[in-house]
Structure formats: C-alpha cells, structure tokens
C-alpha positions in Angstrom: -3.0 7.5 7.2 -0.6 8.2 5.0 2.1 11.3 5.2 4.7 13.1 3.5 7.8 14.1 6.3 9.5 17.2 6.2 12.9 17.0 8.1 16.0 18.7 8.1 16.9 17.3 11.6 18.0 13.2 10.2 18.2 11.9 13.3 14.6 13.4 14.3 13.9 11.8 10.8 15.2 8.2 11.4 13.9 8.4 15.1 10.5 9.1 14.0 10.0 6.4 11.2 10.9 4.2 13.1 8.0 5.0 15.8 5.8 5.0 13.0 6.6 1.7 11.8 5.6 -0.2 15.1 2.8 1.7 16.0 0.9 1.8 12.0 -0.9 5.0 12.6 1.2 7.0 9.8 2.8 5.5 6.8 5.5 8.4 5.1 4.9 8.4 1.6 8.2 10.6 0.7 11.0 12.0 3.1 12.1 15.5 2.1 15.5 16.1 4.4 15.3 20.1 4.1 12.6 22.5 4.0 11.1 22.7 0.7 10.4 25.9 -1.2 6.6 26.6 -2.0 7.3 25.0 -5.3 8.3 22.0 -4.5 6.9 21.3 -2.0 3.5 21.9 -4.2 4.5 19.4 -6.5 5.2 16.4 -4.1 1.9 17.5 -2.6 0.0 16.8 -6.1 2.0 13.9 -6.8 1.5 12.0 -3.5 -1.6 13.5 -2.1 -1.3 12.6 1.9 -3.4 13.2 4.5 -1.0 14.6 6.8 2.2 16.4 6.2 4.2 15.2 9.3 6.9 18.6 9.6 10.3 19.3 11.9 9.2 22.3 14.2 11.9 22.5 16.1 15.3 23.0 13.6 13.9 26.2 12.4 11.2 26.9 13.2 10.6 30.0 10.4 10.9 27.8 7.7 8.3 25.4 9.5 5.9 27.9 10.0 6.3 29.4 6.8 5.9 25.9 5.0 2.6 25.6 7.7 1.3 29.4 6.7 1.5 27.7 2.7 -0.1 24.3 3.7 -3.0 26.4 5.2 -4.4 28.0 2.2 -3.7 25.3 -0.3 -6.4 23.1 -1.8 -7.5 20.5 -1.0 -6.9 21.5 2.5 -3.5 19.3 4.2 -3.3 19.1 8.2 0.5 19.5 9.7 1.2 17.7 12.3 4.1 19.3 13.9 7.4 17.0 15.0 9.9 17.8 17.7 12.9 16.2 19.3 11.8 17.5 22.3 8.9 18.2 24.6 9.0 21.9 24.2 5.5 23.5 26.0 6.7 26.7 23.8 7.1 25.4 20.4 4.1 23.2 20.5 2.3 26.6 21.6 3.6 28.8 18.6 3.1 25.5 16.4 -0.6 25.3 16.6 -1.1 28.4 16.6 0.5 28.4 13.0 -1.5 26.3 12.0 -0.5 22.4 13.1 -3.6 20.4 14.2 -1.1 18.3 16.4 2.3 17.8 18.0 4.2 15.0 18.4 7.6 15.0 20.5 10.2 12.1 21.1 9.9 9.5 22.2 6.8 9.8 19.7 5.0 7.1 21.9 2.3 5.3 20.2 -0.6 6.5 22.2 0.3 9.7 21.1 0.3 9.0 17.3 -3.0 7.2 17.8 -4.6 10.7 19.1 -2.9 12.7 16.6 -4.4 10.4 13.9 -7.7 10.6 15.3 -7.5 14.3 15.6 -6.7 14.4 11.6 -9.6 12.1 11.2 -12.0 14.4 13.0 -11.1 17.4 11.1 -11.3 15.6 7.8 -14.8 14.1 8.3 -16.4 17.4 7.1 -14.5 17.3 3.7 -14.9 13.9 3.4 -18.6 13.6 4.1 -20.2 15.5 1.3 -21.0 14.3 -2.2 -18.1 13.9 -4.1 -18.4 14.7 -7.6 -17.6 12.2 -10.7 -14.0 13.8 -12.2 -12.7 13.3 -15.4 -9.0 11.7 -15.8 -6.3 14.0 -16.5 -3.9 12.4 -19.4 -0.1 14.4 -19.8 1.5 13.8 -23.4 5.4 15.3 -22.6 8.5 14.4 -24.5 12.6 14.4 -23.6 13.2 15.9 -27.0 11.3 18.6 -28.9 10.1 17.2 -32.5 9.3 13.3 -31.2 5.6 14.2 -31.7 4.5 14.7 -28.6 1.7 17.1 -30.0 0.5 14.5 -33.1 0.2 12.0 -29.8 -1.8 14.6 -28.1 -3.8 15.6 -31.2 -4.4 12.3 -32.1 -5.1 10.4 -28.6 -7.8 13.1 -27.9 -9.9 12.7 -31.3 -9.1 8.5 -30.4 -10.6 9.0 -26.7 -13.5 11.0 -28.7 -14.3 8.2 -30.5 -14.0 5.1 -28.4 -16.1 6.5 -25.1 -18.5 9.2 -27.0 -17.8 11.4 -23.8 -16.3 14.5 -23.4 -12.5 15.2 -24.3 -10.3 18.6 -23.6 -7.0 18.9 -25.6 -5.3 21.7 -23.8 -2.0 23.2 -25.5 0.5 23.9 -22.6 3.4 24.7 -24.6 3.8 28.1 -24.0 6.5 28.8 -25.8 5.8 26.9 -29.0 2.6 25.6 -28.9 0.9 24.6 -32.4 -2.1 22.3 -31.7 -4.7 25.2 -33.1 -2.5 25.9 -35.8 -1.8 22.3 -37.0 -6.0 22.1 -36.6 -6.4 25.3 -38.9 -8.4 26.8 -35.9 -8.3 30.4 -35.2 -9.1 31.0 -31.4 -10.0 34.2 -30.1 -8.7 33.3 -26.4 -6.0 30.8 -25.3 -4.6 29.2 -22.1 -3.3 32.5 -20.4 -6.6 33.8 -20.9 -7.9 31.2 -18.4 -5.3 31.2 -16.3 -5.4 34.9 -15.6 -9.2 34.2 -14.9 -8.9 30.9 -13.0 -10.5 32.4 -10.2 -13.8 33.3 -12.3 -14.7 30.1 -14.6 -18.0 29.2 -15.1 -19.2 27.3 -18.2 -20.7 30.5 -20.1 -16.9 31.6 -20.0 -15.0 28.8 -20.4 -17.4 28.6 -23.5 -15.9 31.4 -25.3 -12.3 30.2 -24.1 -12.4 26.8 -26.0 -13.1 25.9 -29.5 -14.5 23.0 -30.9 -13.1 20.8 -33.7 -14.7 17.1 -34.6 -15.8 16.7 -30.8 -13.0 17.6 -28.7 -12.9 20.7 -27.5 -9.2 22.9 -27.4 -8.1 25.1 -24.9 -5.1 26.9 -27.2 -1.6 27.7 -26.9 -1.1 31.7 -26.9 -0.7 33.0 -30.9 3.2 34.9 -29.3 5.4 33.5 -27.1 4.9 33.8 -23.4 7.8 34.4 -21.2 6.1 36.0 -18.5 5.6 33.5 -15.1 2.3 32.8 -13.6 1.0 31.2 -10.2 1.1 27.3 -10.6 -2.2 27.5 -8.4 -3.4 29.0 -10.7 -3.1 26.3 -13.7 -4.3 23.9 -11.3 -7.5 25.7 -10.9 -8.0 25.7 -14.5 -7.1 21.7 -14.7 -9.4 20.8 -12.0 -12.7 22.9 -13.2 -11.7 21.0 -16.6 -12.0 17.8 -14.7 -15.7 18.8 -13.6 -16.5 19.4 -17.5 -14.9 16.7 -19.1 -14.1 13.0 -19.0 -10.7 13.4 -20.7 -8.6 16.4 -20.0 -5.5 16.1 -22.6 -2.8 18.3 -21.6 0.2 19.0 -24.6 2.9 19.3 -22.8 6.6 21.4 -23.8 9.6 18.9 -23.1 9.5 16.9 -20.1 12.6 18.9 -18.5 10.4 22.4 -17.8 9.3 23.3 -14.5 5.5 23.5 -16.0 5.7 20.0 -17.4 6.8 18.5 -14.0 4.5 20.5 -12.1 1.7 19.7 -15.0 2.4 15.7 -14.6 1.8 16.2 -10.9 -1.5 16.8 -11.7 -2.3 13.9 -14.2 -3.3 10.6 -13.4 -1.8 9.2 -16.2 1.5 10.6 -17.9 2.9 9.3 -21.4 6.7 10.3 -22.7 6.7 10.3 -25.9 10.4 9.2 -27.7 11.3 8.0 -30.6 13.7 5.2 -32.0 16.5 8.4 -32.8 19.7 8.0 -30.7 19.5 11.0 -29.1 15.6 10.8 -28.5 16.6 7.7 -26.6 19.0 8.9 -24.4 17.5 12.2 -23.5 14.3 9.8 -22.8 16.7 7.5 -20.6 17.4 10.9 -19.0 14.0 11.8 -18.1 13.1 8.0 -17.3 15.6 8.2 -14.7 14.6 12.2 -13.5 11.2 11.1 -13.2 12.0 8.4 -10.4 14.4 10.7 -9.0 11.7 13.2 -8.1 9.3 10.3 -7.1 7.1 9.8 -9.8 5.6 6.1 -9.4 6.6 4.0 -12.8 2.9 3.2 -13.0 2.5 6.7 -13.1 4.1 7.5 -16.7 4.5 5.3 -19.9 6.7 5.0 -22.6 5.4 6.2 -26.0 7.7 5.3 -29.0 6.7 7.4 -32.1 7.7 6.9 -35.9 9.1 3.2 -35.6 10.1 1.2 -38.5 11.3 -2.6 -38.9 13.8 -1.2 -40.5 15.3 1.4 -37.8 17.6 -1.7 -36.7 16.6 -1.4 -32.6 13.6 -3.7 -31.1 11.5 -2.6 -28.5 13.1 -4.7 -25.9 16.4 -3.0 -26.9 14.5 0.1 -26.4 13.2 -0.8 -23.0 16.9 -2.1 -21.5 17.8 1.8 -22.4 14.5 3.1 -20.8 15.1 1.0 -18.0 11.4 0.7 -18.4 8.6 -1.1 -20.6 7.2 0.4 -23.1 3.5 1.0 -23.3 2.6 1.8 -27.2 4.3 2.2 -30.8 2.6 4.5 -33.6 4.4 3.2 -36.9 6.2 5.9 -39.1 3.5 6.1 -42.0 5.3 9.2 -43.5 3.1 9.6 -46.7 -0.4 9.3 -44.3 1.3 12.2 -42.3 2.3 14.5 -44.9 -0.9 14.1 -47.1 -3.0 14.5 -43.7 -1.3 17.8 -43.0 -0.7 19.4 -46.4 -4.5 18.4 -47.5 -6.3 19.4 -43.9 -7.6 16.0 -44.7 -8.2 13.1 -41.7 -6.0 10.6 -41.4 -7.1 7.5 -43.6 -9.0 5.2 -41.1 -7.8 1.7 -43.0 -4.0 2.8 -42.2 -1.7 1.0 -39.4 -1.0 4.8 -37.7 -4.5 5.1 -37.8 -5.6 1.9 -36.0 -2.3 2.2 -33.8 -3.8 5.6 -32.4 -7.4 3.9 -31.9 -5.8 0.7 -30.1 -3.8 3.4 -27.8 -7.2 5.0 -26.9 -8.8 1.5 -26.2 -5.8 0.9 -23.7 -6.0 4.1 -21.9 -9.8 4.1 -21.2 -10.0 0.2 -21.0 -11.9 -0.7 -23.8 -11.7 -3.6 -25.5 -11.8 -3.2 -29.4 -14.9 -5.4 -29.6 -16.8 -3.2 -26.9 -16.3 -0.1 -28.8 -19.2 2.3 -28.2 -21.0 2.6 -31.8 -22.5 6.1 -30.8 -19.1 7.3 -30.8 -17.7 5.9 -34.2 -18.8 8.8 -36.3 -16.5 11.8 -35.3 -14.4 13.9 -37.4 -10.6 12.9 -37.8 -8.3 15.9 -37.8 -4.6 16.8 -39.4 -1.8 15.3 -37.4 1.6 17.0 -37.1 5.1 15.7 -38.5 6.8 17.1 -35.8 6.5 18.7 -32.2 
C-alpha cells in the first residue's frame, strides 16, 4: 500500500521506515520532514497519489490535525494514519477523532501495520468497487522561457492528436496572464477559463458547451481576453480538469512558464508533461534549471519530456549536447521552418501538410498516443489544420 510520510520528528521518521521496510505493509512514496501548507501538500498528493498519508501526531499536534481536517475533504478521499513515538491513549483519542482511520506507535510492530493496512483496505473497498469510468489523458505543454513556443506545441499537438486517434481533444489556454491560443486561432470566445473555474462546482455538458469553442475538431477552453491577477482555489482548476477528463480523450493544457505556482500545480495533474526549450543559450539553461526543479519537487523523469523547438543543423549544438545540459533525453525536435510559420500565421492558412514541421508535429502525436504511422486511423485524416504561433 503505498504512502506519503509527513514528519517533522526525523528520528520518528528514520524509526518508522525502517519498520516499514521489514514488515512490507507500507511502502513511502515521498518523506516531507515538516508539516506542509495546504498547497503543497495538495500538489505531492496529485503527483504521487497514495493510499495512505502516514502523519507525525505527536510533535504538534495542531498542525497534524489541521493537515488531517484538509485530507478529509479532499478528493479523491486519502485515509491518515496517524504516527506517534509513543503509546499516548490521549493523542490516539483526539487523533481519530480528527479524522485518522488508525494509529500507529513505536515500536510500530508489524502486527500492528498489518491491521492498520487492513483497516485502510476496508474503508477503501466502497470507492474501489463501483464502475470506474474510462478517463481521458491529461497532456501539459510548459516551458522555462516565455517565447520557446510552448503554445505553437500546444496548438499544434492538439490538432495532431485530432487527427491520428479521431477522438475527442481539449486545448485549454492556462496562461493567465498572457494567454493567446484563441487569438493566434482568430476565435472570438464569449467565455474563458475563469468562467469555468468560478463555476467548477456546476459543469454539466449543456454549460461547458457554451464555455468552449470549436475550431477543426478540437475544442478550446480560452485564456481570459484581460489579464488576471486575481487568485483562485487550485481545487477548483482541478474540478474543471477532471470533468474534462470525463468529456475528452485528450485534455491539452497551455501552460505559462514552468516556474509559476499554476504550472507546477497544473503538471501535478497531467499524466504526461512536455517542456518545451529551444537550442537558444539561455532557453537551455533556464530549461537545465527547471529539469533540475522538477526532480527536486519529485516529479518522476518519466513523468515530463524534453521538447526542443526551432532547431537547425546549422545552430552548431546536437541533441546529445543538448541532453548532457538537460541532464535528461530528449523526447521530440520540431525543425525551425520559419517561412511555413510566418505564411501560416499572417495568411490564417494551415500549415502545408508536405512540410518537415508539419510531419514533425504528426510523428509527435503518433508517439504520445502510441500509434504507429502505418496504423493511422483514416477516419481521422481529414481535419482542419489551424495557424501556429512564432512565439509564446
């Protein structure tokens, strides 16, 4: 069953694990040392998804059962099982009645854990039980530098999906700030992404119909027209991601740079992240940067990819000199076809489909939804190319 640990106490910490390890009924995913705000703790939750939050009762125990009050209305649900370095009749008292479904003390004996598990187990069964529901794949474009074309990724990755699977493909705009997916599309939405956030709580397909627009296929969920500053519930954006997941295969979220709290919390909630540099110096080291950041935080390496954007043979750096500075392969190039871009974008026209960019974006989407090129659904190959950006 596997756990994320909460301790501030480190030698409760080291004590435990090491109780875990011989008896196998827990295996910690992540070890925060100190309480976590609501925040963070939210994101590790996404990005790791335990079964059990194993959390220190006893150091302080009004940060624990304020963590445990959070934990008990977040979805999907998360059982506590509350840790002490004693056997405290008191504290495991005030601890269930906060919330914790068990308690283990030290010397954390392994008939314990095995009862704790099974406990977990028993009050997961109903959740687990029911019909699950087919969910579409949630796929995060993000960059370390604004203008490596992140959004042309996007953009171009969702009309790809579109047409190699013939299912159903959100592009949401996320950039908040600068978002210009609708306005490099030349679509005028009536609504945009605040709209459904301030409504997460109410989405049903007759309103999330007037919310989106359509264009070749894919349908966009857009960037506000003005620049929001404001601050919103993250619960709230995850509401709206995961009643996109019902609706669509592909959710395609358009990230702002890599570094913002919404992006990180955002690439919590894909399965598949891509960061999007280019061969520029200083899109290489800020990607180096966020390469690094992203481990730091936790983030599996099979969790995001490297996307290099706007190469050249001529740009004098190869992709394994790009990968020694990434520390990390890289997944896909997209050529710098400069005159396909421009003409695409001045003219509203689609990108030529005889073109290397062209073919680089449809062999991108053929990777990400495992499809070889010679399976390719015919159904699907008659959809509408839209205008890619030069920058963003």
């Amino acid at each position: 069953m596997s756990a994320l640990l909460v301790a501030a106490d480190r030698d409760l910490a080291r004590a435990l694990e090491g109780a875990l390890q011989a008896a196998k009924c827990f295996e910690v995913l992540s070890d925060v040392k100190e309480y976590p705000s609501e925040q963070t703790l939210e994101i590790r939750l996404r990005q790791l998804q335990p079964d059990v939050v194993l959390l220190d009762v006893s150091t302080d125990f009004g940060e624990a059962e304020r963590i445990m009050r959070f934990l008990s209305s977040h979805q999907p649900v998360v059982r506590v099982v509350g840790v002490s370095a004693r056997n405290d009749p008191g504290l495991l008292v005030s601890a269930l009645r906060a919330g914790a479904a068990d308690f283990l003390f030290s010397p954390f004996e392994e008939s314990a854990q095995k009862e704790a598990a099974a406990q977990i187990k028993r009050l997961r069964e109903p959740e687990t039980g029911s019909l699950q529901q087919e969910f579409g794949r949630v796929i995060a474009f993000s960059s370390a530098k604004p203008g490596s074309g992140a959004t042309t990724m996007a953009i171009q990755t969702a009309y790809a999906l579109r047409r190699v699977s013939g299912k159903r493909v959100l592009l949401a705009d996320l950039d908040l700030l600068n978002g210009s997916a609708a306005f490099s599309l030349r679509l005028n939405p009536t609504y945009s992404i605040l709209d459904a956030l301030e409504r997460s709580d109410q989405l049903d397909p007759a309103l999330w119909g007037s919310l989106v627009v359509g264009s070749g296929g894919v349908d966009v969920l857009a960037a506000p027209d003005e620049p929001f500053h404001g601050v919103f519930e993250m619960s709230r954006l995850h509401e709206v991601i995961e009643y996109a997941r019902m609706l669509y295969s592909w959710v395609i979220l358009d990230l702002p740079a890599i570094f913002r709290q919404l992006s990180m919390f955002a690439l919590s909630e894909a399965e598949q992240a891509y960061l999007v540099a280019t061969p520029e110096l200083a899109s290489l080291h800020l990607g180096r940067r966020a390469v690094g950041m992203l481990q730091q935080l936790g983030f599996d390496r099979d969790r995001f990819r490297i996307l290099v954007n706007r190469t050249n043979r001529r740009d004098g750096i190869s992709t394994g000199d790009m990968e020694r500075i990434f520390s990390s392969p890289v997944f896909a190039s997209v050529p710098n076809d400069y005159f396909a871009l421009h003409k695409a974008v001045t003219r509203a026209e689609p990108l030529p489909p005889d073109t290397e960019i062209s073919r680089a974006f449809e062999q991108l989407a053929q990777r990400i939804a495992g499809i070889n090129g010679k399976d390719k659904r015919g159904s699907a190959a008659v959809v509408e190319q839209k205008p890619v950006l030069l920058e963003s």
